[in-house]
DRENTOR-741129 format. One record per residue (C-alpha): residue in one letter; x, y, z; residue number from 1. Coordinates in Angstrom, 1 decimal. Example, Ala and Ser with C-alpha at 12.3 -4.5 7.8 and 13.67 -1.06 7.14 Angstrom:
// residues 2
+-----+--------+--------+--------+-----+
: res :     xx :     yy :     zz :   n :
+-----+--------+--------+--------+-----+
:   A :   12.3 :   -4.5 :    7.8 :   1 :
:   S :   13.7 :   -1.1 :    7.1 :   2 :
+-----+--------+--------+--------+-----+
This chain:
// residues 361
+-----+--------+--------+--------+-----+
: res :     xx :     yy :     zz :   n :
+-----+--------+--------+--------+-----+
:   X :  166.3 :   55.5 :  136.8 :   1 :
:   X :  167.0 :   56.0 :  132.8 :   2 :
:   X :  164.6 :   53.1 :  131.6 :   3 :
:   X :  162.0 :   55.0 :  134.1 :   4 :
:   X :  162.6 :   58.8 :  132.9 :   5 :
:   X :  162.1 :   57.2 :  129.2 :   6 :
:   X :  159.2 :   55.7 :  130.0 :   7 :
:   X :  157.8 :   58.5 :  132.0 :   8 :
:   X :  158.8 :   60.8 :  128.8 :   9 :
:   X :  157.2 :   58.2 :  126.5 :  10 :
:   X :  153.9 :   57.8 :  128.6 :  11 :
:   X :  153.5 :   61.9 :  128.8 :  12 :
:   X :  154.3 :   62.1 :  125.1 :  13 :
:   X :  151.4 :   59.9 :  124.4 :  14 :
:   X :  149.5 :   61.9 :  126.6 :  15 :
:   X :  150.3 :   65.2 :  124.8 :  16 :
:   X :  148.9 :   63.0 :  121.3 :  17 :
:   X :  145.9 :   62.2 :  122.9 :  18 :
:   X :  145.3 :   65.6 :  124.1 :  19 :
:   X :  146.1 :   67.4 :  120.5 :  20 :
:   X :  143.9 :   64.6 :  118.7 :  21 :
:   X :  141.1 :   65.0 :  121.1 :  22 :
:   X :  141.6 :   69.0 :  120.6 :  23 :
:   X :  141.7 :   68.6 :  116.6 :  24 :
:   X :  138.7 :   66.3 :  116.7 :  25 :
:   X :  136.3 :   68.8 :  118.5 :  26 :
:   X :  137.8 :   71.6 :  116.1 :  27 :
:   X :  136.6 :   69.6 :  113.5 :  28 :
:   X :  133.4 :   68.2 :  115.0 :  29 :
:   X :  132.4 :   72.0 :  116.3 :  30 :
:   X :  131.7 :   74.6 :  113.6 :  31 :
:   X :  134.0 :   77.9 :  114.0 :  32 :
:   X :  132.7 :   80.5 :  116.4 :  33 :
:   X :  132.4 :   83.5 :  113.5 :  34 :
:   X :  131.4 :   81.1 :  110.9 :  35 :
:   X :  128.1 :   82.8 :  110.7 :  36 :
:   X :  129.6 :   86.3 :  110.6 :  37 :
:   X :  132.0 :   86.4 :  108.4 :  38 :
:   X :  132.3 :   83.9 :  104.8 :  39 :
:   X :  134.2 :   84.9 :  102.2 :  40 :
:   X :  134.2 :   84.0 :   98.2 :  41 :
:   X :  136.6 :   83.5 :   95.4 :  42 :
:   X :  135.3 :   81.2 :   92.8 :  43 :
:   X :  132.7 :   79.3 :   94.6 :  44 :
:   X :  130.1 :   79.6 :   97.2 :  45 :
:   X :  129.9 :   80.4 :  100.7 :  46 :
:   X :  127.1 :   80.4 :  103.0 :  47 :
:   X :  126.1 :   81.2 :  106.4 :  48 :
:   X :  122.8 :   80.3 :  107.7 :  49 :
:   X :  121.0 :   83.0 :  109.3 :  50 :
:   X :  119.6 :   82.6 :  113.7 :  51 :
:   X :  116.0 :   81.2 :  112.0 :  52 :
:   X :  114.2 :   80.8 :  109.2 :  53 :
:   X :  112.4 :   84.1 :  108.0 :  54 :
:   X :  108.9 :   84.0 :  106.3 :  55 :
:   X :  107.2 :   87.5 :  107.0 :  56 :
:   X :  108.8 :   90.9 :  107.1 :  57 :
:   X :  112.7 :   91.2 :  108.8 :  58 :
:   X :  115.5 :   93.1 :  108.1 :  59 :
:   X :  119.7 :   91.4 :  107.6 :  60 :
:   X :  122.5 :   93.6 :  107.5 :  61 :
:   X :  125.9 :   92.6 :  106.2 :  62 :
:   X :  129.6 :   94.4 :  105.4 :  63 :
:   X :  130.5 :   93.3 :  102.1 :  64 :
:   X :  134.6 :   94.0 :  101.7 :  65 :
:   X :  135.7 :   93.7 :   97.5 :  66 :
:   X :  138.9 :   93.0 :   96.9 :  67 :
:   X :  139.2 :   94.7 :   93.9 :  68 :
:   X :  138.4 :   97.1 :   92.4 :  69 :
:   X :  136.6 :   95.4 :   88.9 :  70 :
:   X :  134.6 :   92.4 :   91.0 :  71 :
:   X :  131.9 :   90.4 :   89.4 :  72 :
:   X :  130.3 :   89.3 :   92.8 :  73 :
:   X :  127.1 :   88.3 :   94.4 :  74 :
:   X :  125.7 :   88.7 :   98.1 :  75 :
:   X :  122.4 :   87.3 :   98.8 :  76 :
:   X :  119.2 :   85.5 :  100.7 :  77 :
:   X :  118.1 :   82.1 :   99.9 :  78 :
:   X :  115.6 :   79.4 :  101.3 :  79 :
:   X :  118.7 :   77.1 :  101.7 :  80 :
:   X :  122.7 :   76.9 :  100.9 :  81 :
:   X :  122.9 :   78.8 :   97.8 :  82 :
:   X :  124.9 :   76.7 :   94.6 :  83 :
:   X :  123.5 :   78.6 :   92.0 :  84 :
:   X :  122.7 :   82.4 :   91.0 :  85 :
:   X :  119.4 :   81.1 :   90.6 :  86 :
:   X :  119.4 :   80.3 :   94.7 :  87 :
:   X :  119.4 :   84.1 :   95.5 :  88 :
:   X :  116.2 :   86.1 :   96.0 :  89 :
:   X :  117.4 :   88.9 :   97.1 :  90 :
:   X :  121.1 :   90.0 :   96.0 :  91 :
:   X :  123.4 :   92.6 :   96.3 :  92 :
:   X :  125.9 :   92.8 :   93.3 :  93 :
:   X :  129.3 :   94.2 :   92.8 :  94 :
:   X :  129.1 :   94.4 :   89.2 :  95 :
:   X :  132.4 :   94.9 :   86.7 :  96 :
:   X :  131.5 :   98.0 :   85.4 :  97 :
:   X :  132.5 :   99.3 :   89.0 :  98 :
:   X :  129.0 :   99.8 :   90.3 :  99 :
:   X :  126.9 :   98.0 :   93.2 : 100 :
:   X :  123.1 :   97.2 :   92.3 : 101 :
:   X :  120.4 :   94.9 :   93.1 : 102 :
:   X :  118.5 :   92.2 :   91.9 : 103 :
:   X :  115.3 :   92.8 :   90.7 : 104 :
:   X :  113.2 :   90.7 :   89.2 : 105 :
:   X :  114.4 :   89.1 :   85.5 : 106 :
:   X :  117.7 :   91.8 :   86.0 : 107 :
:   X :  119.9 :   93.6 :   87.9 : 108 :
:   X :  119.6 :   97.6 :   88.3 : 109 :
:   X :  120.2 :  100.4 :   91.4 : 110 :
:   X :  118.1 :  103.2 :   92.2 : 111 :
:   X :  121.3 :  105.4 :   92.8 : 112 :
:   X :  124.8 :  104.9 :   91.0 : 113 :
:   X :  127.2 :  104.1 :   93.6 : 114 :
:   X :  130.9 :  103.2 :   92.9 : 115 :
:   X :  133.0 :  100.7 :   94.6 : 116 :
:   X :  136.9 :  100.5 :   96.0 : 117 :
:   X :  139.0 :   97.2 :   96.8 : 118 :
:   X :  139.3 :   97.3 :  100.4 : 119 :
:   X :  136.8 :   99.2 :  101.4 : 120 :
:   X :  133.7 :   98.0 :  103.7 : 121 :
:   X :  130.5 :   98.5 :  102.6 : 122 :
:   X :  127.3 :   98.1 :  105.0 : 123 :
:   X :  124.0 :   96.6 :  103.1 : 124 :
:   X :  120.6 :   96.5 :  104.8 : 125 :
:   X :  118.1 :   94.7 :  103.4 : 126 :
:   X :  114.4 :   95.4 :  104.1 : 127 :
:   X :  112.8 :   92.0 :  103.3 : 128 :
:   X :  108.8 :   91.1 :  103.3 : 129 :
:   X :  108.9 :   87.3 :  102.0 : 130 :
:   X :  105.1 :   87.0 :  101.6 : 131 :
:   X :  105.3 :   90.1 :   99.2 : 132 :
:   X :  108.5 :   89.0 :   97.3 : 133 :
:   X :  110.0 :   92.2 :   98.0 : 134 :
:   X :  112.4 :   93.7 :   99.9 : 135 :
:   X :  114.7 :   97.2 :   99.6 : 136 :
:   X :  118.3 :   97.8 :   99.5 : 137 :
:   X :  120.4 :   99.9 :  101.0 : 138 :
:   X :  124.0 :  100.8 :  101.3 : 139 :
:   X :  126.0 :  102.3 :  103.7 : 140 :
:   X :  129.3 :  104.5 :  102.8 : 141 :
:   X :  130.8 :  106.3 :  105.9 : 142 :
:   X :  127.7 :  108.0 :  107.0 : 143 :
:   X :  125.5 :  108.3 :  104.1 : 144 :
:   X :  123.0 :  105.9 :  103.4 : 145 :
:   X :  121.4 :  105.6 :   99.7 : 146 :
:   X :  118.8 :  103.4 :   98.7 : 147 :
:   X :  119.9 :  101.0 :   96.0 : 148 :
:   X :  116.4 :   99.1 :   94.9 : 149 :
:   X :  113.0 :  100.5 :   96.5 : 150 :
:   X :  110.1 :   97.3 :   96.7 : 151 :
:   X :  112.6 :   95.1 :   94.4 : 152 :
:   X :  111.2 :   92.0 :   93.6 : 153 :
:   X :  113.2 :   89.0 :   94.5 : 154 :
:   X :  114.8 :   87.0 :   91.5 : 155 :
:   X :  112.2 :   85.9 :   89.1 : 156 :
:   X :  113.0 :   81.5 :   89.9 : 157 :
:   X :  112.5 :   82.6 :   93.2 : 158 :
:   X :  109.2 :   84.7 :   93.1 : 159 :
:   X :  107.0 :   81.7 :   95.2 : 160 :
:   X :  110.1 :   80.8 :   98.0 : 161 :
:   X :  107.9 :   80.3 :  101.1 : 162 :
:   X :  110.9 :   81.3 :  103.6 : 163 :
:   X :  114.9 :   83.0 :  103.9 : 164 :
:   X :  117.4 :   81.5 :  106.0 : 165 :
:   X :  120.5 :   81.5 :  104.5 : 166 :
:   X :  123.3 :   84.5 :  102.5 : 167 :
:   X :  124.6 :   82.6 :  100.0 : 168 :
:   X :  128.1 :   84.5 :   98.8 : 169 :
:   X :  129.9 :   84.0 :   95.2 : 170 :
:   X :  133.0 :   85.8 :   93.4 : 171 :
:   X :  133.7 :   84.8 :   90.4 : 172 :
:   X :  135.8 :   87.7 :   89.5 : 173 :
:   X :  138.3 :   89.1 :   92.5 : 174 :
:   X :  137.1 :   87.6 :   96.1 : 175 :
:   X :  134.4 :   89.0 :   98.3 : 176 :
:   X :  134.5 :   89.0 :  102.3 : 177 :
:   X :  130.8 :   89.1 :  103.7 : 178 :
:   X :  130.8 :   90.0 :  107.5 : 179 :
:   X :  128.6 :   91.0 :  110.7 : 180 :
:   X :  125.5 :   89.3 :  109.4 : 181 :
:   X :  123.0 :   89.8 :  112.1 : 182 :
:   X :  118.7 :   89.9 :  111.3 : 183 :
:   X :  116.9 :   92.2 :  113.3 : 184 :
:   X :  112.7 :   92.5 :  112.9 : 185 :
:   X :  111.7 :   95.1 :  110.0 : 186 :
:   X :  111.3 :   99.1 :  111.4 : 187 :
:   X :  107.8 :  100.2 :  111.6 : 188 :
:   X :  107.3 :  102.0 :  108.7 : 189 :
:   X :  106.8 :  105.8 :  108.6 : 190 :
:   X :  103.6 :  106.8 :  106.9 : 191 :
:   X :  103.9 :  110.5 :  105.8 : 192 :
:   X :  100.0 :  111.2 :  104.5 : 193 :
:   X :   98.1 :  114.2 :  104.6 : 194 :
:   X :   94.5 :  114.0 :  103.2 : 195 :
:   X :   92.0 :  117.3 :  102.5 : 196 :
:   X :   88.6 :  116.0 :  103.1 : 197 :
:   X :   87.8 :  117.0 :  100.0 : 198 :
:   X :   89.5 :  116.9 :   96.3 : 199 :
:   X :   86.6 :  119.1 :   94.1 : 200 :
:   X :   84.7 :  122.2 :   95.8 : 201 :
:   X :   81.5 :  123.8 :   93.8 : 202 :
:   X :   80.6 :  127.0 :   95.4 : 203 :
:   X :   77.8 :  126.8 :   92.9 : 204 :
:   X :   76.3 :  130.3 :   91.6 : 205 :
:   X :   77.6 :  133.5 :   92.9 : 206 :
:   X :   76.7 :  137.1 :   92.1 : 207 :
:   X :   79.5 :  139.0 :   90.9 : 208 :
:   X :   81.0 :  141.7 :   93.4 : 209 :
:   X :   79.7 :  139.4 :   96.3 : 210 :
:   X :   81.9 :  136.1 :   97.6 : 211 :
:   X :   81.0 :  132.8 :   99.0 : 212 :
:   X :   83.4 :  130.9 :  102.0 : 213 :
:   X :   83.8 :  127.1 :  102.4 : 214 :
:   X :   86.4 :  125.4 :  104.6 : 215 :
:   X :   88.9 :  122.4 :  103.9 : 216 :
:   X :   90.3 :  120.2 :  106.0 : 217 :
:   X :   93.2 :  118.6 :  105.9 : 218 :
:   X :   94.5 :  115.4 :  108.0 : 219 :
:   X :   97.5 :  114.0 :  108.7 : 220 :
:   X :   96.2 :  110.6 :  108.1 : 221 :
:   X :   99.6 :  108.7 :  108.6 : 222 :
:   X :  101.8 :  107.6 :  111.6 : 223 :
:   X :  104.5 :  110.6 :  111.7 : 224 :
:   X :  104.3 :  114.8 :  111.8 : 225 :
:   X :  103.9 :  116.4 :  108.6 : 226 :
:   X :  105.0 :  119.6 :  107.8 : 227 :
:   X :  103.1 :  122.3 :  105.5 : 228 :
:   X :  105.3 :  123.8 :  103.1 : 229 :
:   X :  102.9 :  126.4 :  101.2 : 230 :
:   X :   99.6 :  126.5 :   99.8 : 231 :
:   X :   98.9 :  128.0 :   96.1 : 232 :
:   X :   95.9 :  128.9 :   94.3 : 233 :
:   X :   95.3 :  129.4 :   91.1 : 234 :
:   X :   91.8 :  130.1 :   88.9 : 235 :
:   X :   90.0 :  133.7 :   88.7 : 236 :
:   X :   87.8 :  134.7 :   91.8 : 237 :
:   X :   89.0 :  131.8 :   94.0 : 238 :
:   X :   91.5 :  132.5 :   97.2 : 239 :
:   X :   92.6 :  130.7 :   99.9 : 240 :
:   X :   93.2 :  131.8 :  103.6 : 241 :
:   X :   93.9 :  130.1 :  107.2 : 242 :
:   X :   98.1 :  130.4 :  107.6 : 243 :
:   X :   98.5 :  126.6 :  107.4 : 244 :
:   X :  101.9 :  127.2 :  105.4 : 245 :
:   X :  104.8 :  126.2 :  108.2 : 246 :
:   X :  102.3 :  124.3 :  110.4 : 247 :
:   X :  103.2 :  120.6 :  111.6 : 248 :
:   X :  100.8 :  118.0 :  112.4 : 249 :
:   X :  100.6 :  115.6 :  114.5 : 250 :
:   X :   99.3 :  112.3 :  113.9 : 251 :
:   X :   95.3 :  112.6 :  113.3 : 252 :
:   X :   95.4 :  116.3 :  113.8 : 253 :
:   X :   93.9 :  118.9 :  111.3 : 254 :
:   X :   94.2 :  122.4 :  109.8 : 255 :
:   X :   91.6 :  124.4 :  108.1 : 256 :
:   X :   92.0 :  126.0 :  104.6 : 257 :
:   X :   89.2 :  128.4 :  103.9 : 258 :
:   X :   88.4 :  128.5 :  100.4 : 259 :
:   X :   87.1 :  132.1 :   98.6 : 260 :
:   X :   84.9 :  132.3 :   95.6 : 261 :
:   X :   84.5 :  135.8 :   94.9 : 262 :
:   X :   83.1 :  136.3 :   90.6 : 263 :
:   X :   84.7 :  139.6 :   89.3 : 264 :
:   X :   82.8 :  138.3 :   86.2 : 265 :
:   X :   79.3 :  136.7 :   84.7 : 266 :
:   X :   80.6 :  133.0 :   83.2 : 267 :
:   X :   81.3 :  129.9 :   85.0 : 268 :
:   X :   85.6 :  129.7 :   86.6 : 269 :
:   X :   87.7 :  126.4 :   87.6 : 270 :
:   X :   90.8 :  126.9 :   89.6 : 271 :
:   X :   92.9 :  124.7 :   92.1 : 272 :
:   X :   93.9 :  124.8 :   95.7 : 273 :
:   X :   97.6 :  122.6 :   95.8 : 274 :
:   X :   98.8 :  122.1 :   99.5 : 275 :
:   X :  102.5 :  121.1 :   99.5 : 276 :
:   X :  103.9 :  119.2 :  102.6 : 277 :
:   X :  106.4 :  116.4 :  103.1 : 278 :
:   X :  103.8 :  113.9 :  103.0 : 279 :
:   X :  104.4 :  111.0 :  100.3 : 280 :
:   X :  101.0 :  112.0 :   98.7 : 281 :
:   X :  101.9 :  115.3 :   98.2 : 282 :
:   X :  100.9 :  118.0 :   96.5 : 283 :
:   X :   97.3 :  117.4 :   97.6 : 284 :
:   X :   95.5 :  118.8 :   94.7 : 285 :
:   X :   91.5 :  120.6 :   95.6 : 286 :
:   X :   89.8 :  120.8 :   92.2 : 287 :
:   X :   87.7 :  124.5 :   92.5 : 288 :
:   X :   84.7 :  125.3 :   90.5 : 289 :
:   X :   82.0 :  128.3 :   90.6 : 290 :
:   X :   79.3 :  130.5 :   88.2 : 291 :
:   X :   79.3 :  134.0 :   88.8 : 292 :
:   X :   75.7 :  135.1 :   87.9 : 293 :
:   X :   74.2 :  139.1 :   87.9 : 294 :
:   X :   73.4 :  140.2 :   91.1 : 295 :
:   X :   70.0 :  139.5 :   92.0 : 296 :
:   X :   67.7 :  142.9 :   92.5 : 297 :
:   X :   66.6 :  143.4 :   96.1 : 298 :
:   X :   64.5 :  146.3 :   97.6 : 299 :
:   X :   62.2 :  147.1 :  100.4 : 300 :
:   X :   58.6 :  148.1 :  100.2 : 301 :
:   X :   57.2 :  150.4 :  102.9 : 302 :
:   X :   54.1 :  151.2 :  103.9 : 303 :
:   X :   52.5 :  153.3 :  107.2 : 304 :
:   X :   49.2 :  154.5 :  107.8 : 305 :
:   X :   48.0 :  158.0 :  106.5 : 306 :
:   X :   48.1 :  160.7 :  108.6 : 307 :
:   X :   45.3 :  163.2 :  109.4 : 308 :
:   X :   43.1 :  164.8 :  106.9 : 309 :
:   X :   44.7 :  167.5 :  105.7 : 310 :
:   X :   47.8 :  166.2 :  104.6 : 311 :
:   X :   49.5 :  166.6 :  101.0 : 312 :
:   X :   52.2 :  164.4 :  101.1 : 313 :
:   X :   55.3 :  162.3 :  102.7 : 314 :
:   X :   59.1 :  162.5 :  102.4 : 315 :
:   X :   61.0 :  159.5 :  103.0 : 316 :
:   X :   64.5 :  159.2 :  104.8 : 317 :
:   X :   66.9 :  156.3 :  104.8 : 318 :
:   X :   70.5 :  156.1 :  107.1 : 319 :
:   X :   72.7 :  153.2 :  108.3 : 320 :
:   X :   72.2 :  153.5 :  111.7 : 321 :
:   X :   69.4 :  153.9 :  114.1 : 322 :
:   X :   69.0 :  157.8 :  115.0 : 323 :
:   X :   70.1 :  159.2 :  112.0 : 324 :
:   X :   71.9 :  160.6 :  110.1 : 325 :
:   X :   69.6 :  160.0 :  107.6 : 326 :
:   X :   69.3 :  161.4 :  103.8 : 327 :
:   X :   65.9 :  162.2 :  101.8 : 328 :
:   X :   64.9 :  159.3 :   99.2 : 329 :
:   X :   62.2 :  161.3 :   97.9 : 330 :
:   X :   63.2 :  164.4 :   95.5 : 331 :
:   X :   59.5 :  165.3 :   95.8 : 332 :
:   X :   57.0 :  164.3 :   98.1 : 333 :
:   X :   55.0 :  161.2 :   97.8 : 334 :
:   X :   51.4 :  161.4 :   97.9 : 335 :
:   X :   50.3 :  157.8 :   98.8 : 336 :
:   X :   51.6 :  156.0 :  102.2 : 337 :
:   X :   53.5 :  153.7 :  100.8 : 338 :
:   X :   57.3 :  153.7 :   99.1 : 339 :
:   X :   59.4 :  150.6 :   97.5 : 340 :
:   X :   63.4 :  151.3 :   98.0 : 341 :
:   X :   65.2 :  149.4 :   95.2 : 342 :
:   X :   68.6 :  151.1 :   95.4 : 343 :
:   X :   69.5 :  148.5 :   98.7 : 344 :
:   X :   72.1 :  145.8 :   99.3 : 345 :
:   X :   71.6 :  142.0 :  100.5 : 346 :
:   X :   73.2 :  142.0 :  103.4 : 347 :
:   X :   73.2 :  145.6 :  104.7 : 348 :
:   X :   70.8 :  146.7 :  107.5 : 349 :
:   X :   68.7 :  150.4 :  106.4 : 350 :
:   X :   66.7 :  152.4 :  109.3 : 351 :
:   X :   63.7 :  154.3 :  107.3 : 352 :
:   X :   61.9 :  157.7 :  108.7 : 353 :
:   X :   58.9 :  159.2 :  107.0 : 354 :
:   X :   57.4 :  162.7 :  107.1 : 355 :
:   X :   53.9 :  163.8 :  106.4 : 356 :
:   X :   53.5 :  167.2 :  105.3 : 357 :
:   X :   50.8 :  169.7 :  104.8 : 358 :
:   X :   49.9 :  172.8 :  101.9 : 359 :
:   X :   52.7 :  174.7 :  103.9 : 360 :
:   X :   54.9 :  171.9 :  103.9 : 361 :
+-----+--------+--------+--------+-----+
């Protein structure tokens, strides 16, 4: 019964070391299951290859943990395993001076100044398009996010890479954990654009003390509302009505600015409409041009059949509305049947009576 409990113990024994060897050789044969989330650097390179290969426009988002806080580390995409700085196309940086940037270009720079801790997380996104060479940075810091790099280009060895699969990870200074990579498609990009169908209005010649009216349309031309903010004028004469100040447009909607050109003065005036919104193009910026000229003499000739022999002369009455009242032109009486007005207004409607008198008046 002892040689058989011996050999029993030895038999299960050599089980056990089949069983841990067979464990250990598919640990080693099987990649880890957060390998591609998390890789971390001190003194050499890590990678993780990304879900696919990316050759048009897709965003990647990582947490990048320093653990110090004067790092000299670099987070980035490459076409491949990254061994070199030159690898990277796109790279975050935790830079020695204390500050995060981005590369771009021939050099490294950041749109914003934002310091680093050791042991604090930082979330990047990184809006890629490879077939531009451009991408832009940002980071996230509790719930603020700044943009580091707007349209950065990617590293200047890597300006013609054809496609991103891999973050490439290096530390030469301190260690740098890089976790949560995930790639997601790129976000439809908001398009803030308002557009005046016009940018230079010529009311042409207008006679002082009178005004002239043309209308301006503007179009949100982009893919989000826009909000008005004011609209401001500026140039003698010229004005600007409609209340599209506070208004928000929808996509392809309109307003209506109507533009004034009223000449105080003879000479030729230049002035400017500027419509501020949120749009990316704004101010929109109307270019206004005019002549005010002398008033151009009007009058009205009248003429009516003579009366009955006997007659020595007419008086001539003018009012504003039919039926009187109505006020003599004439100081004295007119002797032929016929009488031109020239104190009259373009525009203006006159009703006209005439009197024929006799040597008793």
């Amino acid at each position: 019964m002892k040689l058989g409990l011996e050999t029993h113990k030895v038999f299960t024994f050599c089980k056990l070391i089949l069983v841990l060897t067979a464990l250990l050789a598919f640990q080693l044969a099987a990649p880890a299951a957060h390998s591609q989330t998390c890789i971390s650097s001190s003194g050499s390179w890590s990678n993780a290859t990304l879900s696919s290969a990316q050759s048009a426009t897709f965003r990647v988002v990582y947490d990048a943990t320093p653990s110090a806080r004067i790092m000299d580390a670099v987070a980035g995409l490459s076409s491949s395993s990254a061994h070199a700085f030159t690898d990277i196309a796109a790279a975050t940086h935790f830079d020695p001076s204390g500050v995060i940037n981005v590369r771009n270009g021939s050099g490294f720079s950041a749109a914003s100044r934002v310091l680093y801790s050791a042991g604090v997380k930082y979330h990047f996104i990184l809006d890629v398009n490879v077939a531009a060479h451009t991408y832009t940075a940002y980071i996230v810091v509790g719930s603020t996010q700044t943009t580091l790099g707007a349209n950065a280009k990617f590293r200047s060895e890597q300006s013609a890479v054809k496609s991103l699969n891999n973050v490439g990870n290096l530390s030469s200074q301190g260690s740098l954990s890089i976790c949560n990579i995930a790639v997601s498609a790129a976000p439809s990009s908001t398009k803030l654009i308002l557009n005046p169908r016009t940018t230079n209005l010529n009311f042409g010649k207008v006679s002082v003390s009178s005004s002239s009216n043309q209308n301006i349309t503007l179009t949100n031309a982009g893919n989000s509302s826009v909000t008005i903010s004011k609209v401001t004028v500026s140039g003698a004469g010229f004005n600007a009505s409609g209340s599209v100040a506070g208004l928000i447009l929808s996509p392809n909607q309109t307003a209506t600015v109507r533009a004034t050109f009223a000449p105080a003065a003879i000479g030729t005036q230049s002035g400017s409409i500027v419509v501020s919104s949120n749009a990316t193009n704004s101010p929109a910026n109307i270019a206004l041009s005019g002549t005010g000229v002398v008033a151009a003499a009007h009058s009205v000739a009248l003429s009516w059949s003579p009366s009955s022999s006997g007659t020595t002369g007419y008086n001539v009455y003018v009012g504003s509305n039919s039926g009187g009242p109505y006020s003599r032109l004439t100081p004295t009486p007119v002797t032929a049947a016929a009488f031109l007005d020239t104190n009259v207004v373009a525009g203006k409607t006159y009703y006209y009576v005439v009197t024929a008198l006799n040597s008793a008046n």
